[in-house]
PABA-829049 format. One record per residue (C-alpha): residue in three letters; x, y, z. Coordinates in Angstrom, 1 decimal. Last residue first. Layout:
<rec "ALA"; <X; Y; Z>>
...
REM end
This chain:
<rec "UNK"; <-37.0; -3.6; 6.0>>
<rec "UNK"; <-39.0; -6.0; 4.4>>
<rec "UNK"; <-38.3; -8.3; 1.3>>
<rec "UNK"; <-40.1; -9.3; -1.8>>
<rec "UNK"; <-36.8; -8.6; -3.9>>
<rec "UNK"; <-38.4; -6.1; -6.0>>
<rec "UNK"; <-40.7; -4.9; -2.6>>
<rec "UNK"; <-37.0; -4.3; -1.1>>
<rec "UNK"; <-35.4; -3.1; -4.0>>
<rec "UNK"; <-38.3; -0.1; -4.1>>
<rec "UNK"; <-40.8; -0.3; -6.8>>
<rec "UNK"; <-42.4; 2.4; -9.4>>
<rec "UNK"; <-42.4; -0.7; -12.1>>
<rec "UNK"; <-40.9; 0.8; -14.6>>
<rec "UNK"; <-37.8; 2.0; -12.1>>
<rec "UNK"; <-37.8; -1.4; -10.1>>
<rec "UNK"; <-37.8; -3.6; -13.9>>
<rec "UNK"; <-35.5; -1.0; -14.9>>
<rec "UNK"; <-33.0; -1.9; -12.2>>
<rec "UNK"; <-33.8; -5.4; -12.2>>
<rec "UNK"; <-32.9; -6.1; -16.0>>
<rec "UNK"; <-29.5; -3.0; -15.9>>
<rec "UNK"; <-27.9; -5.0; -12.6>>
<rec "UNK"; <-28.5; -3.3; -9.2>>
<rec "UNK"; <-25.9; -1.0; -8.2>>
<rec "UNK"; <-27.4; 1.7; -6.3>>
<rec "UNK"; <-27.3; 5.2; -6.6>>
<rec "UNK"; <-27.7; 8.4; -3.4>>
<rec "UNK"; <-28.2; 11.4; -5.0>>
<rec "UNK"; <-31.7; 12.1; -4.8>>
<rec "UNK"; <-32.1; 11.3; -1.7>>
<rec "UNK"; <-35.7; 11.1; -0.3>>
<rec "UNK"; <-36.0; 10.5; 3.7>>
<rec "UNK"; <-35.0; 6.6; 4.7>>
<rec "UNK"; <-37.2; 3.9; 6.2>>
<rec "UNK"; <-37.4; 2.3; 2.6>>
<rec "UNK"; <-41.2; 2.0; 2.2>>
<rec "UNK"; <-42.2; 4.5; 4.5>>
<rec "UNK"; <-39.4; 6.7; 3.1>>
<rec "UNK"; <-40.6; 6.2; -0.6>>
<rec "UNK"; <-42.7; 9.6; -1.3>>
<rec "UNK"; <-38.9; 10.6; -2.9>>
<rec "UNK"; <-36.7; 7.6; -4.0>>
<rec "UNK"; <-34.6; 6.2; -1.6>>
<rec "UNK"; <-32.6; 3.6; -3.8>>
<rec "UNK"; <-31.9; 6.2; -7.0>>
<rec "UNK"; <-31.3; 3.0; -9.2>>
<rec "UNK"; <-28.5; 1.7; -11.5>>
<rec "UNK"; <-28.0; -0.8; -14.2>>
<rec "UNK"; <-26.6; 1.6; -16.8>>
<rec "UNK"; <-30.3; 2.4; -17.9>>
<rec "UNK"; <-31.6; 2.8; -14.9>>
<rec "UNK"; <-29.4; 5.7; -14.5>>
<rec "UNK"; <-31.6; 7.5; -17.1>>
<rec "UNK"; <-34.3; 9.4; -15.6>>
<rec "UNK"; <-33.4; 9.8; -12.2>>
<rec "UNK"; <-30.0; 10.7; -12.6>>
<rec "UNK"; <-31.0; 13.3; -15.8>>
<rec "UNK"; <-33.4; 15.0; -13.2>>
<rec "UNK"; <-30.9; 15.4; -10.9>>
<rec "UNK"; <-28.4; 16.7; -13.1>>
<rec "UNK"; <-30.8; 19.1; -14.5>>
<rec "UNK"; <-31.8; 20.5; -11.3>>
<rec "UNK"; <-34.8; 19.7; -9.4>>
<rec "UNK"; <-33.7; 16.3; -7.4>>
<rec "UNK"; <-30.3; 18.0; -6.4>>
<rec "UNK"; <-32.4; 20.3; -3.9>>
<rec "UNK"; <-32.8; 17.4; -1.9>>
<rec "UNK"; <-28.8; 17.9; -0.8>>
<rec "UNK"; <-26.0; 15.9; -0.6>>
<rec "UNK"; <-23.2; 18.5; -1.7>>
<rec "UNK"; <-21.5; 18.8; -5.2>>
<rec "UNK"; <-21.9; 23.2; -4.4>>
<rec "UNK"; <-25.4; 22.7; -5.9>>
<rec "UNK"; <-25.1; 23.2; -9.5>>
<rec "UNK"; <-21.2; 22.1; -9.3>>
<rec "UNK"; <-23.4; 18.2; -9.1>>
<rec "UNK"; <-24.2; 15.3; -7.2>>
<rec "UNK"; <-23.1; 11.6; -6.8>>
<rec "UNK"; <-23.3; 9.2; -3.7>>
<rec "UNK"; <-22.3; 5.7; -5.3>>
<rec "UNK"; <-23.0; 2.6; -4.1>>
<rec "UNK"; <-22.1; -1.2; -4.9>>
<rec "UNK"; <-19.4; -1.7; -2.4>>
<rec "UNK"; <-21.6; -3.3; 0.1>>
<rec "UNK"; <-20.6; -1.3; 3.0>>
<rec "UNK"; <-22.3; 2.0; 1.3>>
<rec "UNK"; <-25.8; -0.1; 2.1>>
<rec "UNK"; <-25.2; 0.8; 5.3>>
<rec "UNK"; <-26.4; -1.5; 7.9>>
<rec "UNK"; <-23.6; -2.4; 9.9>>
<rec "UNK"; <-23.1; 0.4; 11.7>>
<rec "UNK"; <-26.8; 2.3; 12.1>>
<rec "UNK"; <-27.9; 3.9; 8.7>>
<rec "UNK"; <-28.1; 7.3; 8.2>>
<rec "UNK"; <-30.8; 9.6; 7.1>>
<rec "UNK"; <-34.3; 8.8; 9.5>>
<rec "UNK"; <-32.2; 7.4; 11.8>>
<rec "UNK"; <-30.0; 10.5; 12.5>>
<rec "UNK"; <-33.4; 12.3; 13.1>>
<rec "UNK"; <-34.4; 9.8; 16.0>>
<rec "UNK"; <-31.1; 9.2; 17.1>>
<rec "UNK"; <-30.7; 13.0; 18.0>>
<rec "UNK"; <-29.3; 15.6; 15.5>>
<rec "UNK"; <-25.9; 16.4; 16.7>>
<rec "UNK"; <-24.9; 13.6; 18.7>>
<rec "UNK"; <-26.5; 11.2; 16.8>>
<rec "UNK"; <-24.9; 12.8; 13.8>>
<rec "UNK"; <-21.7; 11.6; 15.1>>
<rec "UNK"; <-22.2; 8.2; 16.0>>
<rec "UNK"; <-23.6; 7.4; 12.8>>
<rec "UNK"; <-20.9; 8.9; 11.2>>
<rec "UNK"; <-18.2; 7.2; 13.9>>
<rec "UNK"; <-19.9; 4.0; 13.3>>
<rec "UNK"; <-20.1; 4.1; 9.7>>
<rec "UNK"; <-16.6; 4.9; 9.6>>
<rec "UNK"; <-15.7; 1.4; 11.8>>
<rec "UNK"; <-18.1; -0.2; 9.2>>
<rec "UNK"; <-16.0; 0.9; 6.1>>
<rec "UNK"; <-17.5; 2.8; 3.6>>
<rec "UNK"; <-17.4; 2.5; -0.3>>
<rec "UNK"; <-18.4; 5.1; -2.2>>
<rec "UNK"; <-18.7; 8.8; -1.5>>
<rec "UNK"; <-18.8; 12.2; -3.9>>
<rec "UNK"; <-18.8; 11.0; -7.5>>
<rec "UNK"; <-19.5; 14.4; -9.9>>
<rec "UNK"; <-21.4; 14.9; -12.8>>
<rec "UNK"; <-21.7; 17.3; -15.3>>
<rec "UNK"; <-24.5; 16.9; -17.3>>
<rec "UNK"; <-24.0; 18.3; -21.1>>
<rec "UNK"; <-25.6; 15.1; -22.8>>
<rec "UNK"; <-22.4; 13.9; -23.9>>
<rec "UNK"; <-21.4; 14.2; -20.0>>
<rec "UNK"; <-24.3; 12.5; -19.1>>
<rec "UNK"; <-23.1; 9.5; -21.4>>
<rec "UNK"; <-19.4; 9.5; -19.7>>
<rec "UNK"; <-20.7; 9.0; -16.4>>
<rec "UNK"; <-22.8; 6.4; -17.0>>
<rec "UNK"; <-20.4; 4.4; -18.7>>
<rec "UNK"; <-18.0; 4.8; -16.2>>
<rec "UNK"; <-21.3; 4.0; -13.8>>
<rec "UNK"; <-21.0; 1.2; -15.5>>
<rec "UNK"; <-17.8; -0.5; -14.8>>
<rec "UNK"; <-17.6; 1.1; -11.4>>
<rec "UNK"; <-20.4; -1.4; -10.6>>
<rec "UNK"; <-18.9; -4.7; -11.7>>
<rec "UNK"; <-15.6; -3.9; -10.2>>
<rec "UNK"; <-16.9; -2.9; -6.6>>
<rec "UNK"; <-16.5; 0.3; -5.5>>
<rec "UNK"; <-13.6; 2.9; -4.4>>
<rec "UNK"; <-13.3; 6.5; -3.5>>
<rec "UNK"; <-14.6; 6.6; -0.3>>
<rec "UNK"; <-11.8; 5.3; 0.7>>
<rec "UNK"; <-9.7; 7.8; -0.1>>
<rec "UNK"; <-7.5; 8.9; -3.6>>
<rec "UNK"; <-6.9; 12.4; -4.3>>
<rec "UNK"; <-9.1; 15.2; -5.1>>
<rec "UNK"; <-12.3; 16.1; -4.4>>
<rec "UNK"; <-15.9; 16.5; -6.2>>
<rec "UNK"; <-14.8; 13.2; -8.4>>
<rec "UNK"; <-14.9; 12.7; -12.4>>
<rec "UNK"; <-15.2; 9.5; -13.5>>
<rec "UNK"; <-12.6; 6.4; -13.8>>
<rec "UNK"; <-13.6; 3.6; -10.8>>
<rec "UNK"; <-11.6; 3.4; -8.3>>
<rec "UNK"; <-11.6; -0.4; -7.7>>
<rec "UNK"; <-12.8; -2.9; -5.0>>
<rec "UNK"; <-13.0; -6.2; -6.0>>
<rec "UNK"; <-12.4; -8.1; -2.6>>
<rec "UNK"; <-15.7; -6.8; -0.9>>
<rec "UNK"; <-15.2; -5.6; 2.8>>
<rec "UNK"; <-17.0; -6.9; 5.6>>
<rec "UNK"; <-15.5; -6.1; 8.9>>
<rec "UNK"; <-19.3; -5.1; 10.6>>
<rec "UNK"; <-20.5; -8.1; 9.3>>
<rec "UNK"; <-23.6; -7.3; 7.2>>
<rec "UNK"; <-27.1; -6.2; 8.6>>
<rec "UNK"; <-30.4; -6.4; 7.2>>
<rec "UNK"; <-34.0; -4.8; 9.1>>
<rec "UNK"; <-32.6; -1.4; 8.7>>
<rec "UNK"; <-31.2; -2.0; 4.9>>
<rec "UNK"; <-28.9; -4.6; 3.2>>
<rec "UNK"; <-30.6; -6.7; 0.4>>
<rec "UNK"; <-28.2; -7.9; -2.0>>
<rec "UNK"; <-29.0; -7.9; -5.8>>
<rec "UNK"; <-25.4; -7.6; -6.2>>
<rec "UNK"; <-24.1; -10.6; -5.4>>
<rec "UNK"; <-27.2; -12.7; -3.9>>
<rec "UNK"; <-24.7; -14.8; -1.8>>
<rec "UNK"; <-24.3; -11.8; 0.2>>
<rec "UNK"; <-27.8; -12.6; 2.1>>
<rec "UNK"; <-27.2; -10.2; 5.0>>
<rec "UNK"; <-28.1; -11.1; 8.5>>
<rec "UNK"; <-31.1; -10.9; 9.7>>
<rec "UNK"; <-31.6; -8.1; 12.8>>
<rec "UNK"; <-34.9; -7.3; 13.8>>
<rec "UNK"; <-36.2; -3.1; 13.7>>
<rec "UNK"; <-38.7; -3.9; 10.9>>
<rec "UNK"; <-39.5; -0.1; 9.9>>
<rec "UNK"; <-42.0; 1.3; 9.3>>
<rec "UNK"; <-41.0; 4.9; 8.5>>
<rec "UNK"; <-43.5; 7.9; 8.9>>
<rec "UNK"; <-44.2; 9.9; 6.2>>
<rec "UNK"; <-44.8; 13.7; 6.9>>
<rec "UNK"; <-40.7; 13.8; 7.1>>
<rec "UNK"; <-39.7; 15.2; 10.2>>
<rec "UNK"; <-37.9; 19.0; 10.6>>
<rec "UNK"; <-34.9; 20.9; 9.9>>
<rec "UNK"; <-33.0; 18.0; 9.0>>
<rec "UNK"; <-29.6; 18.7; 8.2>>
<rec "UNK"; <-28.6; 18.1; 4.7>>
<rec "UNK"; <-25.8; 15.4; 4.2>>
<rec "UNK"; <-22.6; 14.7; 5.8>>
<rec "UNK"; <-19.8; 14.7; 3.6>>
<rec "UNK"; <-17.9; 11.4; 3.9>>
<rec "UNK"; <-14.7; 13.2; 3.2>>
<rec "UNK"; <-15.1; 16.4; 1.3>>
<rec "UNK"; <-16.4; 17.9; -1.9>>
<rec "UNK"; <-19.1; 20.6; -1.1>>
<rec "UNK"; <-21.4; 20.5; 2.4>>
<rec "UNK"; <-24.4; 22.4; 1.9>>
<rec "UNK"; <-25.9; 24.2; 4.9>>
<rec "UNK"; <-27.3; 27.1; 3.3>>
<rec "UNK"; <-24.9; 29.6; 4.4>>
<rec "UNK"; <-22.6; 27.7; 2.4>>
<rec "UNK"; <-19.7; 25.1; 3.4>>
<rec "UNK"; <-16.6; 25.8; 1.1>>
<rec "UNK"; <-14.6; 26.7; 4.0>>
<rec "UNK"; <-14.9; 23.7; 5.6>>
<rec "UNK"; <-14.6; 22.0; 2.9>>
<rec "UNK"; <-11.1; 23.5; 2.2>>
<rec "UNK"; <-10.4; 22.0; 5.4>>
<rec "UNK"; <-11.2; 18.7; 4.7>>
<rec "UNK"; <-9.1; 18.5; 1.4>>
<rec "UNK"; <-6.2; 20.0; 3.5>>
<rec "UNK"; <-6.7; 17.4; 5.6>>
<rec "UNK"; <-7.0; 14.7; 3.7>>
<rec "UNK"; <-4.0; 16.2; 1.8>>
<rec "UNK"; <-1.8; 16.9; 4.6>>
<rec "UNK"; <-2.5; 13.3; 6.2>>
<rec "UNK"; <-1.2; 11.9; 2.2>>
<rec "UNK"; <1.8; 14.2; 2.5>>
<rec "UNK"; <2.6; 12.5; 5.9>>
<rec "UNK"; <2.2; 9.3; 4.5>>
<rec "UNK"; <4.3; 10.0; 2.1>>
<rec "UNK"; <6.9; 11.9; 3.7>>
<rec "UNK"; <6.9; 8.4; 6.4>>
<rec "UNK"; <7.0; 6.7; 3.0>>
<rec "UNK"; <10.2; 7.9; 1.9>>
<rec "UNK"; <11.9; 7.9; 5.1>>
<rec "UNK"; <11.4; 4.8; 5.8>>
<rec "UNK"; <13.1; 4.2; 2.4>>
<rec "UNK"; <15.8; 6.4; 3.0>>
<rec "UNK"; <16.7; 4.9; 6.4>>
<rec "UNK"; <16.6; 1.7; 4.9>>
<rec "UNK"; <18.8; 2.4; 2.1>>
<rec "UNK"; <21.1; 3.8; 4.4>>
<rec "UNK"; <20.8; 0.7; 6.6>>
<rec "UNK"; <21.7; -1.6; 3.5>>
<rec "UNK"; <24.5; 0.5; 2.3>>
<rec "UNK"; <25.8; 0.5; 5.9>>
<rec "UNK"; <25.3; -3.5; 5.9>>
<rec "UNK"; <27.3; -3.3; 2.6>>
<rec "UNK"; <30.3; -1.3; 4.1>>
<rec "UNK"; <30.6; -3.2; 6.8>>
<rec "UNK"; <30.9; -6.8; 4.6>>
<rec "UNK"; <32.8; -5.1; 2.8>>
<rec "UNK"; <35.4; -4.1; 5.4>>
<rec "UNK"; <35.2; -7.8; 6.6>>
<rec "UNK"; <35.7; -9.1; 3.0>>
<rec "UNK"; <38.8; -6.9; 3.1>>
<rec "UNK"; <40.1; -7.6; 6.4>>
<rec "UNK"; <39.4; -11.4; 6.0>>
<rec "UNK"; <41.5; -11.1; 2.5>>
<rec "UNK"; <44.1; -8.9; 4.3>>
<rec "UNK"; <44.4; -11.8; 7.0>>
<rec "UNK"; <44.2; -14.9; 4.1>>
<rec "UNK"; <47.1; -12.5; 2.6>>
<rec "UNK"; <49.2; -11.9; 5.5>>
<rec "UNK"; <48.8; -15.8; 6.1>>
<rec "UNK"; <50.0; -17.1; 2.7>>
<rec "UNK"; <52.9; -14.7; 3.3>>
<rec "UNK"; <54.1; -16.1; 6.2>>
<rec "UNK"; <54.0; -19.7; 4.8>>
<rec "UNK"; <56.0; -18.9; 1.8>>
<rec "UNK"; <58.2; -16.8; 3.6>>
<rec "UNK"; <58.9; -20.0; 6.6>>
<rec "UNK"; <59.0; -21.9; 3.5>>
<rec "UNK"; <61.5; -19.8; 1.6>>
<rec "UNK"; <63.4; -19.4; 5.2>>
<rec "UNK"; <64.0; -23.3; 5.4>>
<rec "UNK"; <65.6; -23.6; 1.6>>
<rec "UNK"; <68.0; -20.5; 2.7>>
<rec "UNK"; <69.2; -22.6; 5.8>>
<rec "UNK"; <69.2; -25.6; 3.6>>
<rec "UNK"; <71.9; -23.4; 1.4>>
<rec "UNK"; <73.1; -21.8; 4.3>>
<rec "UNK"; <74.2; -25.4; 5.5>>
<rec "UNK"; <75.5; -26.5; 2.3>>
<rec "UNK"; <77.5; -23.9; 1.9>>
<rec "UNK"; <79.1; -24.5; 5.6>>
<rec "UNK"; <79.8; -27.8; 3.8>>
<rec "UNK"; <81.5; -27.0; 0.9>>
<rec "UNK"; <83.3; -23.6; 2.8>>
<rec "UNK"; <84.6; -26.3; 5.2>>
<rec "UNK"; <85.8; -28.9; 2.9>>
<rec "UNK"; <86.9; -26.0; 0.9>>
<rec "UNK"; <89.5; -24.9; 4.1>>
<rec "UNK"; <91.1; -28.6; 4.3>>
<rec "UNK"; <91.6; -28.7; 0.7>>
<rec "UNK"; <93.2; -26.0; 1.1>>
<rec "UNK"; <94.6; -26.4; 4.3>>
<rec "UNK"; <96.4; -29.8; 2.6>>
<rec "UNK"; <97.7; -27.6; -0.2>>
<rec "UNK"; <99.6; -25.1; 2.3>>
<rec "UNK"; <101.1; -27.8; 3.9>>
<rec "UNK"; <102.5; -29.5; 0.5>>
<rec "UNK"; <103.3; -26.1; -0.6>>
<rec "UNK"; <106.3; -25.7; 2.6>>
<rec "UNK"; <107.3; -29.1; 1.9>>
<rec "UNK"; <108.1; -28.3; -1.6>>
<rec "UNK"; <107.4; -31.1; -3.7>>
<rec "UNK"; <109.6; -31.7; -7.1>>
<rec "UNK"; <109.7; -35.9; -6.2>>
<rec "UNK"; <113.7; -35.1; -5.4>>
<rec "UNK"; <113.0; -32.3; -3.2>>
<rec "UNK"; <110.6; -34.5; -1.4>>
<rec "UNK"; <113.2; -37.1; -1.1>>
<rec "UNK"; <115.8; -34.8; 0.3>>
<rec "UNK"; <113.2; -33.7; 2.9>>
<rec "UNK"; <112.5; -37.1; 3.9>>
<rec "UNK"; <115.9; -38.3; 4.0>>
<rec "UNK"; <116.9; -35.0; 6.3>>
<rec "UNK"; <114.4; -35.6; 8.6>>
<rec "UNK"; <115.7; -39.0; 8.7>>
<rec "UNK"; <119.4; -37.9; 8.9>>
<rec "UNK"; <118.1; -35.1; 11.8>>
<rec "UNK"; <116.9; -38.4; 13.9>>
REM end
């Protein structure tokens, strides 16, 4: 046995091999076998966690994305509701602002009103208590026909002719003249066609040194009722009938009347309007811009209303100087009763 050890080793020494190197080769090798394929491992080890990274990160991002367009999204609806808030608030001071003007309007009436009974610029104004009957005596047709509104403007509406009590023309306009209040009411408004002229009218009595001034327009049914209703109470249905017309039956309703009056006589509804200037320049030239005083005085049993002087109606320029030549009321121009 040790002379074939020794054969081997002699024949390694003769081939220039140490044994000893020959062992430490083969762990080499056997060593970057390893290290090859433990490095192989990390490597798809490394390849794995760059996924796993990829992936991770792909998901914080669609979360802070989410989080962002949720934030947004919270932010926006709190915009909206601010803007909301602001707006309501907006037009509740508005609407409050408008109360406090009609009121303050009202009240400044109030104290405007003269010994004499006279009511200056306010809503609706009611006009001169009666202190006793008219000598005429109205005869009136007490029936109920409905309104023709197909006649425009020419329509009859009086104590025997009634419109819807919700009618309400669809060209209503303020027209531009100069009014005994300020601000913008209902009363304010008339139909298109009319507000046209009385402009015109308007503007000529001012070039004649009238002042005028446009107390009460249109007015709706439901404030008809509560006038009526209200100078019922206070002067009895027989007076109240004399002056105001029963819901229904105002010729305010059709859109195509104007109660004007004058500084002269505090702007209020009065008779006395008939012997001032302004009155006198109403009567004698509002025929002319298609207009005509509708309750004329010495007309009441013709009209069933006491003279107002300051109460216009929109008839068209032919009729209305036709009626005025002619000393006629609407209703005997229109061969209609009342």
């Amino acid at each position: 046995m040790k002379k074939i050890v020794a054969v081997s080793t002699l024949a390694l020494l003769l081939a220039g091999c140490n044994p000893g190197d020959q062992g430490a080769e083969d762990a080499t090798k056997t060593e970057d076998a390893t290290k090859e394929k433990t490095d192989d491992n990390v490597a798809q080890e490394d390849k794995k966690t760059d996924a796993e990274v990829a992936k991770e990160k792909e998901a914080e991002e669609a979360d802070a994305k989410a989080a962002a367009d949720k934030k947004a999204a919270e932010e926006k609806a709190a915009e909206d509701k601010a803007a909301a808030d602001k707006k309501a608030a907006e037009e509740k001071a508005a609407a409050d602002k408008k109360a406090a003007d009609d009121k303050a309007t009202e009240d400044k009436a109030t104290e405007d009103k003269k010994d004499d009974g006279k009511t200056t610029s306010s809503q609706d104004p009611e006009p001169d208590k009666k202190s006793e009957p008219e000598s005429e005596t109205p005869d009136v047709d007490k029936s109920d026909t409905k309104a023709d509104l197909g006649l425009n403007e020419l329509v009859v509406v009086n104590k025997k002719y009634s419109l819807p009590i919700d009618y309400k023309p669809s060209d209503l306009v303020v027209p531009d003249i100069s009014f005994s209040y300020s601000g913008v009411l209902e009363q304010s408004y008339m139909r298109a066609p009319a507000a046209k002229q009385i402009e015109k009218m308007f503007a000529a009595a001012k070039a004649d040194g009238v002042t005028l001034n446009a107390v009460s327009g249109f007015r709706s049914g439901q404030r008809q009722t509560v006038l009526y209703n209200n100078y019922v109470a206070r002067d009895g249905k027989a007076a109240a009938d004399q002056y105001s017309a029963r819901p229904g039956h105002s010729e305010h309703q059709t859109g195509l009347v104007f109660d004007i009056s004058a500084p002269s006589v505090g702007n209020g509804l009065t008779a006395e309007l008939g012997n001032t200037k302004e009155g006198k320049w109403i009567a004698n030239n509002a025929a002319k811009y298609g207009f005509i005083v509708r309750y004329d005085k010495g007309f009441q049993a013709r009209t069933g209303y006491t003279y107002e002087p300051w109460h216009i109606r929109y008839v068209g320029v032919g009729p209305a100087t036709q009626i005025k030549n002619n000393g006629q009321t609407l209703e005997e121009y229109m061969k209609v009763g009342h």
